[in-house]
N, C-alpha and C positions, 0 to 999 in steps of 0.2 A: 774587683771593681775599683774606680778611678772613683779618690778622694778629692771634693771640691773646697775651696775652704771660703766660706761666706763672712761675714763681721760682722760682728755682735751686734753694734749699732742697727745695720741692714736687718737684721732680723728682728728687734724693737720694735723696728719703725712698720716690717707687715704684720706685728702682733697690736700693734696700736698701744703699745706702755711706751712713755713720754722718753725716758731714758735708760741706759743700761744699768744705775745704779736704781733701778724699780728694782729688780731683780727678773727673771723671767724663767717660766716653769716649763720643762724640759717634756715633761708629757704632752702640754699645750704647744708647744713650739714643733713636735715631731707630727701633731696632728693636722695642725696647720699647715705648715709647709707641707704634710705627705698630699693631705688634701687638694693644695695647690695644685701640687704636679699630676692630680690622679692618679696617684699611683700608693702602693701600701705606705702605713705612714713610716716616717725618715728615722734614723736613731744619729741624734743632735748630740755633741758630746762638748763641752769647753777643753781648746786643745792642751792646756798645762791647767792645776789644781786653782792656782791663780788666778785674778782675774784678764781676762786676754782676750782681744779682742778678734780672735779667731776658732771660727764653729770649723766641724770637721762635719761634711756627709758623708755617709755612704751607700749615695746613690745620686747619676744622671741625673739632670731635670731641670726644671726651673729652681729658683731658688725661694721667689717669694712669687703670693699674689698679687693684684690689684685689690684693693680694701673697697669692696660693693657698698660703703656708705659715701668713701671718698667718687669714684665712679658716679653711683646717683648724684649727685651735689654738680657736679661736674654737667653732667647730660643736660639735668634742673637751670643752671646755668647757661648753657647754650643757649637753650630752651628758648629762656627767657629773654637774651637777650636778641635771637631772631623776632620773638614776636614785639618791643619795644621797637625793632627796626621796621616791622613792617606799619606798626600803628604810627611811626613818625613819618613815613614815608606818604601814607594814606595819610594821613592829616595834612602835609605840605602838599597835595595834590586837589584837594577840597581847599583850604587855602587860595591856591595859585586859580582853580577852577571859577570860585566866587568874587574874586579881588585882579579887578583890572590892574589896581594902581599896585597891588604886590606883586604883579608880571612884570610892570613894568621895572619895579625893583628888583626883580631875579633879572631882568634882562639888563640891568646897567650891571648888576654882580655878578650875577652866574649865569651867562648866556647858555652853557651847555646843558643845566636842568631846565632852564626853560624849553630847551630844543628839543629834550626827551618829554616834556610834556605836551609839545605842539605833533610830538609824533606819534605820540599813546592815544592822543585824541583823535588821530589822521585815522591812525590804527583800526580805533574801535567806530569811525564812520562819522566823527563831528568832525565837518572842514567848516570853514572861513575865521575861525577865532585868530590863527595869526594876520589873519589881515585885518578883521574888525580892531586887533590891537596895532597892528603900524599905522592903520589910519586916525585911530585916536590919538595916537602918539605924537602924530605930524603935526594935527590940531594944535595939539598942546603947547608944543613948541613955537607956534607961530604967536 
């Protein structure tokens, strides 16, 4: 079989100890990694008696996992951060819905939210609000 050779570091960092001077335990690093690749576990060897920052396998495969706490934390995050998008999104539409005179501020700043708002309302079957708002607006200016 064909010897891959991984870095010390690299393999630290999927056993989750902080640095290679933790030290790392050769039963727990073969189980791991074997685990990883599904396959029987690995025999991990340091390549000179010294300290070196090159593992020898012997065997194919991937060489580390994905860390399933790092992963959740990650998903957890997305997560979280779609649904802050849609709660900001639903609030500046109750906003813009209730507040003529904040239309008419999205409509001097950001004409194009406004225009997806005059179209989500078209959408869902309320027509006249853009013109109840140009006709106000004409008022006003006069």
């Amino acid at each position: 079989m064909r010897e891959m050779k991984v870095p010390r570091a690299h393999a630290h960092a999927c056993l989750g100890t902080s640095t290679p001077e933790v030290g790392l335990d050769y039963a727990r690093a073969d189980t791991v990694l074997g685990a990883a690749s599904g396959r029987a576990p690995l025999l991990l060897l340091p390549a000179v008696k010294r300290r070196s920052h090159i593992w020898r396998r012997r065997e194919l495969g991937t060489s580390c996992a994905m860390n399933p706490e790092l992963g959740r934390k990650i998903f957890k995050g997305v997560i979280l951060v779609e649904i802050i998008g849609v709660a900001s999104a639903y609030a500046l539409y109750v906003k813009m819905d209730n507040n003529q005179d904040f239309r008419q501020k999205m409509h001097r700043r950001y004409p194009s939210i406004l225009e997806v708002y005059y179209k989500c309302n078209e959408y869902a079957g309320f027509h006249g609000k853009r013109e109840k708002d140009q006709a106000a607006w004409l008022i006003s200016k006069s």
